[in-house]
N, C-alpha and C positions, 0 to 999 in steps of 0.2 A: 344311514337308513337301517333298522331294524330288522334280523335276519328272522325270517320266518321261522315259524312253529316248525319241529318234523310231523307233529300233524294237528289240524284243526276239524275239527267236527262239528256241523251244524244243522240242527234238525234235522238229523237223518231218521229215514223211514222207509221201512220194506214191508208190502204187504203180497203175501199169498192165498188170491181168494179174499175169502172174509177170514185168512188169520192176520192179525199184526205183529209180526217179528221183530220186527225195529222200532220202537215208539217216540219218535222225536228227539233223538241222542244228542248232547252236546256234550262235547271232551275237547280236553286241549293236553297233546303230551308235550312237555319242556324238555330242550337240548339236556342228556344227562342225566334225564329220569329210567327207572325201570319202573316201570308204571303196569300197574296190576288191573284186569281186567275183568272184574270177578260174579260169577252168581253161578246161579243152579243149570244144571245142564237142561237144555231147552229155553235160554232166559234169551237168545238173542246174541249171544256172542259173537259164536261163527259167522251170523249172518251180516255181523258188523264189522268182520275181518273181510270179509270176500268183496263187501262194499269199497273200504279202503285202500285195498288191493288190487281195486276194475276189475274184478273177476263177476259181479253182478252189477246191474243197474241201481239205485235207487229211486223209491217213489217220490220220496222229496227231500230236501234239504243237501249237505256239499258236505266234500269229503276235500280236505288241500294236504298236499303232503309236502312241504316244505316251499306252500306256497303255489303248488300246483296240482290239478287237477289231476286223477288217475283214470279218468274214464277219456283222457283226450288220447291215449296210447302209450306203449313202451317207454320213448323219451321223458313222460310226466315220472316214470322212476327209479328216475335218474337216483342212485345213494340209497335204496329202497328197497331190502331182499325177507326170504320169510318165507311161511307154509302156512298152510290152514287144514286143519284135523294131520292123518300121517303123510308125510312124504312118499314117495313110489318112486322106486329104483326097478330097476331090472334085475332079476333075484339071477339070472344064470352066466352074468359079468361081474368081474370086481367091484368094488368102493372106489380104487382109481380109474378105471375104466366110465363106470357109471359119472364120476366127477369130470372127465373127458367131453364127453357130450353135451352136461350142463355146460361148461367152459364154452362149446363152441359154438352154440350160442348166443352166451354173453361176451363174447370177443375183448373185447380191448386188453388183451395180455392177463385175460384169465388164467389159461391153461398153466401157465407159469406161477401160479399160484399155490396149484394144489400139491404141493408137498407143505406147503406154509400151513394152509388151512385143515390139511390133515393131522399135524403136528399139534394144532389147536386143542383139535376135539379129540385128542390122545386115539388117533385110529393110525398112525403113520405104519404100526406093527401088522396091522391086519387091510393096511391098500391093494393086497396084491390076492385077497378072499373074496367067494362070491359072495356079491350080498343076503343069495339065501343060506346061506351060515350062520349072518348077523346076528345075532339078540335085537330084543324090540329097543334094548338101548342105545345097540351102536346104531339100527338105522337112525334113529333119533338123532344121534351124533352126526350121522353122516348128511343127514337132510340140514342141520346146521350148517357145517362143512361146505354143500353148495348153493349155500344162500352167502357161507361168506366169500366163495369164488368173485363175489361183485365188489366188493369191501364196501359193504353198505352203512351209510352214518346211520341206518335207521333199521331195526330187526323185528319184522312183527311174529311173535310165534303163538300159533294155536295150540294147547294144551300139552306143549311138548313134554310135561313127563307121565301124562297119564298112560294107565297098563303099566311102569317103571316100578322094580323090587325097590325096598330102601335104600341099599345101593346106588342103584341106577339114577332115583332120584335126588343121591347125593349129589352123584358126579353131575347133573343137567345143573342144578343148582350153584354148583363149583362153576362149571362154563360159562352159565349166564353171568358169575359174578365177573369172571373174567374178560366176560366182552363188556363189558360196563368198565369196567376199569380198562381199555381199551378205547372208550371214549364213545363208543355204540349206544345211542337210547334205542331202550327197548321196550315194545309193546308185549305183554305177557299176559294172554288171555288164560283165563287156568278158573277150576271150581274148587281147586286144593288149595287150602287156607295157611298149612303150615310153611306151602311153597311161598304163598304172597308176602305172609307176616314176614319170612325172613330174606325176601329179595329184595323189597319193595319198597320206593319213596313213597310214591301217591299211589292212589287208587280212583277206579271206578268200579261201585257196584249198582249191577243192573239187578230190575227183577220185572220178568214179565217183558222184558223189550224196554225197558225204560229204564232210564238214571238213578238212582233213589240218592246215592252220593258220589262225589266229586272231590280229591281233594291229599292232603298229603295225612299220610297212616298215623301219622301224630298228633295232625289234627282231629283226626275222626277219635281217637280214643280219650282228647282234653274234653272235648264234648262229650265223651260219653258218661265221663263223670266217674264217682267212685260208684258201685253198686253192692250190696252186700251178697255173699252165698249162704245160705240155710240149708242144714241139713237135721233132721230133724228123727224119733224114730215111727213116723205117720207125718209120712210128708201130703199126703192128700187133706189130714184133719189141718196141718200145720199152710196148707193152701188155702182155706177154709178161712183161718183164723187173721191169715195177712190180709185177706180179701175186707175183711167186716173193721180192720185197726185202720185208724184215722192217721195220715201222714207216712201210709205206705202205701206204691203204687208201681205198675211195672212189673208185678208179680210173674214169673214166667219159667217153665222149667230150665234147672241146669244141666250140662250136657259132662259127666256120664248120670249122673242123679243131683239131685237135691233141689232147690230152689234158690233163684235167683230175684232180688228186687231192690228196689232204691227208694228212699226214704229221707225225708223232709227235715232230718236232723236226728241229732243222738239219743231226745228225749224221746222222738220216735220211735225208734230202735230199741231205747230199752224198755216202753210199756209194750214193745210187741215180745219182750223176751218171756216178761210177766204174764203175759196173755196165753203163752204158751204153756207153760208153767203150767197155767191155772186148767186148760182145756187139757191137759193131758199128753201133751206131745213133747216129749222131753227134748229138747234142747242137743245134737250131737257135734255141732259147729254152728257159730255165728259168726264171721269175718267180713271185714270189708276187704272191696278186691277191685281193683284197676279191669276194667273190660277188655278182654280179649280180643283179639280181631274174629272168632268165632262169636262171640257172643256177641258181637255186633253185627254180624252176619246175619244172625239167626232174626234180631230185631229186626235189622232192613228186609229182611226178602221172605218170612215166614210168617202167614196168618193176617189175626187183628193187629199184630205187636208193630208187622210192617210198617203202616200206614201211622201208627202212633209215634214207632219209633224215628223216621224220616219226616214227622214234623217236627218232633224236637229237636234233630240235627240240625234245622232249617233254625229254627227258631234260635238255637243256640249259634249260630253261622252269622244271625243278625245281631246279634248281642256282640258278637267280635269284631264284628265288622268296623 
């Protein structure tokens, strides 16, 4: 028999009032994935962690976490540990102390744990520190720390390195790799791109409470095809110029400048270099470029391009299929 998903999602929905938070989610994490969880802050995340986690109801559709339901009680999870937005300790007792209480709690020979799980998230040197001493990165650490007092097969974390210096975000990025290599799937909700691109098997990007993609990081960027960058010296006439050339489309700014678009082929490409040429807009790069996980970002969950560019995901999704 077939061991369950560590999580399945279907048509979930949260409504507040007449907002929609959650718009009919469907995700599936695989044993072994770190699975990226990704959009704009306000897009729905949190409210699809707190769902997962029985910590709110939903209005419709099922949440199974290896199979089992989390809104039936504690027992449903079972293997099943994690935070949503920061963790909360008690700032005027230790790290070990505060990891005490979690423990006693979660019983089954936790306690006995926490010299292991402090050694984990390198705080074994500072267990015996109040937490209000912490940096925002050791709590961070620490809220790790007693999520893994349960030794959970399944880790969900809310944004856990935001507010993090570069540093700080190393080291969170180093842990997650660690508990993955560990054998922990992990759910990794985050709006930080550079986090996703380099943790990340699959992903889901939400926009608005809804899905727009599904699917492993590799896939999403063969679909996205080659696109070229344009940088030009009057990138607004040189927007102008792609706008009105036949077999260019997708036009859309690039992120820190220039212009970004994809194009119907190379004779494409180069009557638009001509065209430039000729309008006055000299030419400062032309390249083709493999899409980023930002730039694909920007497509799903930004403006007209959204809605344009999560059809052709779609449509290229069926062509693979």
């Amino acid at each position: 028999m077939p061991t369950a998903a560590p999580i399945e999602v279907r048509g979930l929905v949260k409504r507040y009032g007449e907002i929609l938070a959650v718009d009919h989610v469907d995700l599936t994490v695989e044993p072994g994935d770190v699975f990226g969880y990704l959009g704009p802050n306000g897009a729905g995340k949190t409210t699809s962690l707190r769902m997962m986690l029985g910590l709110i109801r939903p209005n419709e559709g099922s949440v199974r976490l290896f199979g089992r339901d989390p809104q039936l009680g504690v027992a449903a999870l079972e293997g099943v540990a994690g935070f949503v937005e920061a963790p909360a300790f008690y700032p005027y007792l230790s790290g070990r102390e505060n990891l005490r209480l979690c423990a006693a709690l979660d019983g089954g020979g936790a306690a006995e744990r926490i010299d292991e799980v402090l050694e984990i998230v390198e705080l074994r040197g500072r267990g015996k520190d109040r937490v209000g001493g912490y940096s925002h990165g050791m709590r961070q650490r620490l809220g790790i720390a007693s999520a893994l007092l349960r030794r959970p097969r399944l880790l969900l974390l809310d944004e856990p390195a935001t507010g993090l210096d570069p540093g700080g975000m190393r080291d969170m990025r180093e842990l997650i790799r660690d508990l993955a290599a560990r054998g922990i799937t992990v759910l990794l909700s985050s709006h930080l791109l550079v986090e996703v691109e380099e943790l990340c098997n699959r992903v889901a990007i939400v926009r608005s409470g809804r899905v727009v993609y599904e699917g492993l990081l590799a896939d999403l960027r063969d679909r996205a095809g080659v696109s070229y960058l344009l940088r030009t010296g009057d990138d607004a006439l040189a927007r102008r110029v792609c706008a009105a050339q036949a077999g260019i489309d997708e036009v859309h700014e690039a992120h820190p400048g220039g212009l970004l678009f994809r194009a119907s082929g190379e004779r494409a490409v180069g009557e638009l270099s001509l065209a430039l040429a000729e309008s006055g807009a000299p030419v400062l790069e032309l390249t083709p470029r493999q899409a980023s996980l930002e730039d694909l970002f920007f497509q799903l969950t930004e403006g007209d391009g959204a809605a344009a560019g999560a059809a052709r995901m779609a449509a290229a999704a069926e062509e693979l299929a």
